[in-house]
N, C-alpha and C positions, 0 to 999 in steps of 0.2 A: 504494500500500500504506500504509495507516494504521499509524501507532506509537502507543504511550503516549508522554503528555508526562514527559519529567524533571521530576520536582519537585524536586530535591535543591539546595542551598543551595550545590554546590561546583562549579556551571557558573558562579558569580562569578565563583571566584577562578582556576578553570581559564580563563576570557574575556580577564580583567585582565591574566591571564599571556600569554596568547595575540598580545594586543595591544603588551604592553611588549616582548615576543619580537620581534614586526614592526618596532618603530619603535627597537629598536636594530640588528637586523640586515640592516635588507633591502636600507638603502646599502652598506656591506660585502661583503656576498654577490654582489649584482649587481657590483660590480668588481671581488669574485674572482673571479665567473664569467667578465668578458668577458677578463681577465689571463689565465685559465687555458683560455680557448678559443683563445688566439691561437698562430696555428701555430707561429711562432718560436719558442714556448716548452714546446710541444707537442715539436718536432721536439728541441732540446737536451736535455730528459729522456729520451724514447725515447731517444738517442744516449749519451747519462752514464747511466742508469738500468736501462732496458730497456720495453720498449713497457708489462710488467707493471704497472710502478710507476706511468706515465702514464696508466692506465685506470683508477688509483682515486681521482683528484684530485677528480672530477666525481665522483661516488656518495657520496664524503667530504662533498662543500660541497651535496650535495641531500639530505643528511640535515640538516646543519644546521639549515638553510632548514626545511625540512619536522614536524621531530623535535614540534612539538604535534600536528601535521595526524596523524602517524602515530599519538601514542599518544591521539587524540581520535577514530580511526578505531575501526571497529565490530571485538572478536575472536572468532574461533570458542571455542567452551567450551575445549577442547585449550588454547590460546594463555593464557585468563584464565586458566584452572589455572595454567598453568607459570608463569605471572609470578608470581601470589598465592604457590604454593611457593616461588619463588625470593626473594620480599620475607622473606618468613615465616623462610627460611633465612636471610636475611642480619639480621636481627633476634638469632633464636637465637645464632650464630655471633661477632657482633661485638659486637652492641648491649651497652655496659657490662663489657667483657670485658678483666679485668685485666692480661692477658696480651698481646694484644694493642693497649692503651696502649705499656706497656713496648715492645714490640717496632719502636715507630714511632721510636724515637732509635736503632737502626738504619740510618735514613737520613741517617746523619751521615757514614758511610761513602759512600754514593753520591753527598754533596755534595762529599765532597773530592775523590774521581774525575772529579767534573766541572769545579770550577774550581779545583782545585787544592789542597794545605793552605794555601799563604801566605797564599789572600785567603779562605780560609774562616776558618784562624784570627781573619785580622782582622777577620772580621765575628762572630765568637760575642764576641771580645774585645767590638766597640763592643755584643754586646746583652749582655753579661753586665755592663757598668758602671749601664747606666742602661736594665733591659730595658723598661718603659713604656714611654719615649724614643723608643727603638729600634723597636718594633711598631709606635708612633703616626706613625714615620720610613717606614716601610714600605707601611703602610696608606693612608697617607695620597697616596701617587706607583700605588700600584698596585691597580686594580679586579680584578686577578683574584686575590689574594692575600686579598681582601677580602669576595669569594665564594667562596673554597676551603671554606669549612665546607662550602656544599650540593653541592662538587663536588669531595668531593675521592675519592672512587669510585663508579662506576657505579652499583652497588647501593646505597650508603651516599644518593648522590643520589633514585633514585627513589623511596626509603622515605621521605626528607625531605620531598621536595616533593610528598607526597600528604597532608602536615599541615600543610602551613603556611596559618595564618589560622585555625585551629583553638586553640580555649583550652581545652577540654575533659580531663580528666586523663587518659585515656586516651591521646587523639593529644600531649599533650604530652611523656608518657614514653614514647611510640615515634619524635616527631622528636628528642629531647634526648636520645636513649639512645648515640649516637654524638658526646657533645659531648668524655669524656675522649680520644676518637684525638684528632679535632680540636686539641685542645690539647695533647697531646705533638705533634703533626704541626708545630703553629707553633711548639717550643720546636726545631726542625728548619730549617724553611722559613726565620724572621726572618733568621737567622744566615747561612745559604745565600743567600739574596735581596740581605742588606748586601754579602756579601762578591762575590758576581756583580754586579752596581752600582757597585759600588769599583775593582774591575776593571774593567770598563768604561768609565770616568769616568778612569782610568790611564791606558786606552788610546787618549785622547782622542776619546771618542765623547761625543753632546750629550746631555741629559735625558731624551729622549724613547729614545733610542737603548738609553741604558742600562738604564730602566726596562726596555723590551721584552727584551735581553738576561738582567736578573734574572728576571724572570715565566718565561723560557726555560730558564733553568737551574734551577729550580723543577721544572716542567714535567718535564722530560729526566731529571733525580734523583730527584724523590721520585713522578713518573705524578699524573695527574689525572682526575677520572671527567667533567670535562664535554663535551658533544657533538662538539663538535671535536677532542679530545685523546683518541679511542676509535677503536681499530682496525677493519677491515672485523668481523671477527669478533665483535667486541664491540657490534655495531649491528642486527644481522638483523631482520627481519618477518616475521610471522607464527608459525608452529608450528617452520618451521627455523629462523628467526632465535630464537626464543626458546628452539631447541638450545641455539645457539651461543651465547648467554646464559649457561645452563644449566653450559655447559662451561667459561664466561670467568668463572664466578665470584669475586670476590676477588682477579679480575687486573689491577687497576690499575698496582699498582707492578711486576708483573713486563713488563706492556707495557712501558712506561719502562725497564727492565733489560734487555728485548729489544734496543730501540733503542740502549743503551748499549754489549751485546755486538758489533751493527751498527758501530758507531761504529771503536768498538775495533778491531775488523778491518780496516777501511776504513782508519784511519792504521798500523797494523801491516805494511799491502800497500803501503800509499802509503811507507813507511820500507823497505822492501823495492826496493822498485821504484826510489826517489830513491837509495838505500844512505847513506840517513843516518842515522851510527851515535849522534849526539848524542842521536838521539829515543829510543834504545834501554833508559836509566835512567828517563824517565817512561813510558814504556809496559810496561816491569815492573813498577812502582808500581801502573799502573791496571789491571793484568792480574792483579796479586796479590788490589788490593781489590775485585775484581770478582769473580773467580774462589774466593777466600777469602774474607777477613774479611766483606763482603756477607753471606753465608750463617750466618756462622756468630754473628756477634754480636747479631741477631735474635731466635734462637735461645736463646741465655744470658741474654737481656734478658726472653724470656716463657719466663724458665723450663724450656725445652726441652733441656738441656746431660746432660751423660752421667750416668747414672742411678751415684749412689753404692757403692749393692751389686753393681752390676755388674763383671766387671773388664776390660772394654773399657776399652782407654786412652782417654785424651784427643786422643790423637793418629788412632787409629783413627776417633774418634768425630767428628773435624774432619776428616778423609777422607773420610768416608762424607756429611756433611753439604756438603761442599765438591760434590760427585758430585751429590748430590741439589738443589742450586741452580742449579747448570750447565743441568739440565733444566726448572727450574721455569718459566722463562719460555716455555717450550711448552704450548700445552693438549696434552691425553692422556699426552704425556709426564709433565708435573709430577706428574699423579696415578699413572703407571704405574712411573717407575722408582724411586720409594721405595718403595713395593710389595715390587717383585720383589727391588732391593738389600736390603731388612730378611730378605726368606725368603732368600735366599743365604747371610747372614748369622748366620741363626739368632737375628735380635732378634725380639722380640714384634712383629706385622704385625696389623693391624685389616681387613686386605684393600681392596680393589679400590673404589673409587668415582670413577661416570663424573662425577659433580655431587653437590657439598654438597648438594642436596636430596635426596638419596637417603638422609637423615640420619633423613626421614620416615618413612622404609617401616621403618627400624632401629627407631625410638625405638618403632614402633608392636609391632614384634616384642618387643621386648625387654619392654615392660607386658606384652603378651600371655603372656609367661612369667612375668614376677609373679603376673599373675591365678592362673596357675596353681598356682603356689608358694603361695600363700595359702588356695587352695583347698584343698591335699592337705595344707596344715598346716605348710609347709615354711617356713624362714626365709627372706629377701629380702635381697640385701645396698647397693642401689642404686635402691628403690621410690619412693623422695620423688622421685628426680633425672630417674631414666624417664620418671614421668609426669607433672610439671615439664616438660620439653621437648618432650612428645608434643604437649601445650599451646600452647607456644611452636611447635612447626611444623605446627601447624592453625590458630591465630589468631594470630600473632605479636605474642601480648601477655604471654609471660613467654621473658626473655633467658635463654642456656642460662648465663651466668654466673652470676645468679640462682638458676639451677637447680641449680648445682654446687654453692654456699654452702649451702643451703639442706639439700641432701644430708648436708654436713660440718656443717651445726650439729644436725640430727638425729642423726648418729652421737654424737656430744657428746653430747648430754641421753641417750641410751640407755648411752652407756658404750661404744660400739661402738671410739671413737676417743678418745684420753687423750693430748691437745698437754700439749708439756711446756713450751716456753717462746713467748714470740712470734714465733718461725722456725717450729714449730711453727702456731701459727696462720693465721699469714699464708699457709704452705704450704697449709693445709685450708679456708680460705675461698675461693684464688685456682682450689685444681684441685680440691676436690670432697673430697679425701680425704688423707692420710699417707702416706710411705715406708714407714712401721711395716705398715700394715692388707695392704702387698701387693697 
């Protein structure tokens, strides 16, 4: 069967990558493969684990291996849609989105869970002296901390590495549209990383030891999108895997928060079981900020904290948000029980969505009611920002943050919206609109 030739210029840099893929991984791979075919070690996971846990070792490290071969492979129309929507969404959704910067020094919280406050403190300490220093300290011992920009979520990565080598203005404000997470993520990571490293290096472990231990705690705190560090769920092929896609969207760091719920339990049962009551003040500690403050400081960071005019407490509204984090680390869950919790509640609910792509089918209904409102004469209250995004989730080349300013600076010039001071402002540039307008 005869094909056309690709003419495209981005089988270079897909080859280049293809090859550097091979000649870093395939020593590796091959002696975790034959480590992890070996029955002795086959048999003690079955035995500690359960035979479940043992049968995903191998599908984990033949993604690895594979993970060009796969996405170089041919897809049905179905598959290329859903990816394209799902890039397009994660563009909308993230790309330059003020809200969620801020909300990345929420994982300041999951580093103290991890290694602790003492040696967290002492690593924001040594990077808050001399933060150059400090990153140049970091970067310098560790390659995965040094690649976390293109990996540091699933979707953040795939969007990345379809421009890179590209200087073209287009592809360059769709890979650099995810550079401010990136840099709240490291004013996160640096501090986490020294103080996991310092720790270890305490507890008389060698360089190499320690480094792997920080990348670890990294890892385990703040989730990572690259190939290895992605759950079965977060990897599929084909039309289902690119469901499962679909449905894992934005789940980097709740994976990681899954694992850490894991965790938590397993020493919880282990201090049960042993009846050791010493363990009992640090696992309230990690049970509080895991189960609390996790959630909620997120939250307050992009703005998301209890609406002024409302008279829901604060305490309420840290209840409800505390409930709603518990679940997030589930797919269907994350998206179903804030749902159902907001209509029990009587808060304002946006209803039910299986996947942030489904943000498409919205943005296109909702122009579609402008059209109409325009048509019969009627006024619009939200037409700049609709059709701004409808934009952004068909070609993913305008950010729904973008899209939101953009709304709020037209209300401006119309008089729609009248900020009174720079609180003012910053509110209507960051979410679109004012407390006042309603």
């Amino acid at each position: 069967m005869q094909r056309p030739i690709l003419l495209s210029l981005d089988v270079i840099n897909r080859h280049v990558a293809e090859v550097v893929h091979d000649l870093t991984h395939r020593e590796t791979v091959m002696q975790a493969w034959r480590f992890l075919s070996d029955k002795r070690v086959l048999d003690a996971v079955e035995e500690t684990m359960g035979s479940d846990v043992a049968g995903l070792f191998r599908p984990w490290l033949q993604f690895i291996a594979n993970e060009w071969v796969y996405d170089r492979a041919g897809m049905s129309k179905l598959e290329a849609f859903m990816r394209a929507a799902r890039r397009n969404t994660t563009f909308v959704g993230m790309a330059y989105r003020l809200g969620t910067m801020f909300a990345q020094l929420g994982g300041y919280v999951g580093s103290v869970e991890r290694i602790g406050p003492r040696w967290f403190a002492a690593g924001m300490n040594t990077t808050l002296r001399n933060p150059r220093e400090a990153s140049a300290f970091v970067l310098d011992r560790s390659l995965e901390l040094k690649s976390r920009f293109d990996t540091l979520d699933r979707d953040i990565r795939e969007n990345v590495r379809r421009f890179v080598g590209k200087t073209d203005l287009t592809s360059l404000v769709q890979r650099y549209g995810f550079t401010g997470i990136s840099f709240f993520d490291r004013l996160v990571v640096i501090p986490t990383w020294i103080g996991a490293y310092n720790k270890a290096i305490a507890a008389g472990m060698e360089e190499d030891q320690a480094v792997y231990e920080a990348d670890s705690a990294v890892r385990e705190s703040q989730g990572a999108g690259a190939a290895k560090d992605l759950a079965a769920i977060q990897r599929g092929r084909g039309p289902a895997g690119e469901m499962g896609k679909a449905l894992t969207m934005f789940y980097s760091f709740q994976s990681a928060n899954y694992q850490r719920f894991l965790e938590f339990a397993w020493d919880a049962g282990e201090a049960v079981r042993s009846r050791n009551g010493k363990m009992l003040p640090e696992l309230a500690m990690r049970g509080l900020l895991l189960a609390v403050v996790a959630p909620i400081l997120p939250a307050l960071l992009s703005g998301q904290g209890p609406d002024d005019d409302n008279e829901e407490s604060w305490t309420e509204w840290a209840a409800k948000t505390s409930v709603y984090g518990l679940a997030a680390p589930i797919p269907l869950a994350r998206d179903i029980v804030p749902v159902v919790g907001r209509k029990l509640a009587g808060d304002r609910s946006y209803g039910y969505r299986f996947s942030p792509i489904q943000g498409l089918g919205e943005s296109l209904e909702r122009v579609a009611g402008d059209v109409r409102k325009v048509a019969e004469g009627k006024e619009t209250k939200r037409a700049t920002r609709n059709t701004l995004e409808a934009a952004g989730y068909m070609t993913g080349l305008v950010p729904g943050q973008g899209a939101a300013s953009a709304q709020f600076l037209v209300d401006v010039l119309s008089g729609d919206a009248q900020p009174q001071d720079m609180g003012d402002w910053w509110e209507g540039v960051r979410t679109g609109k004012l407390d006042q307008e309603g």
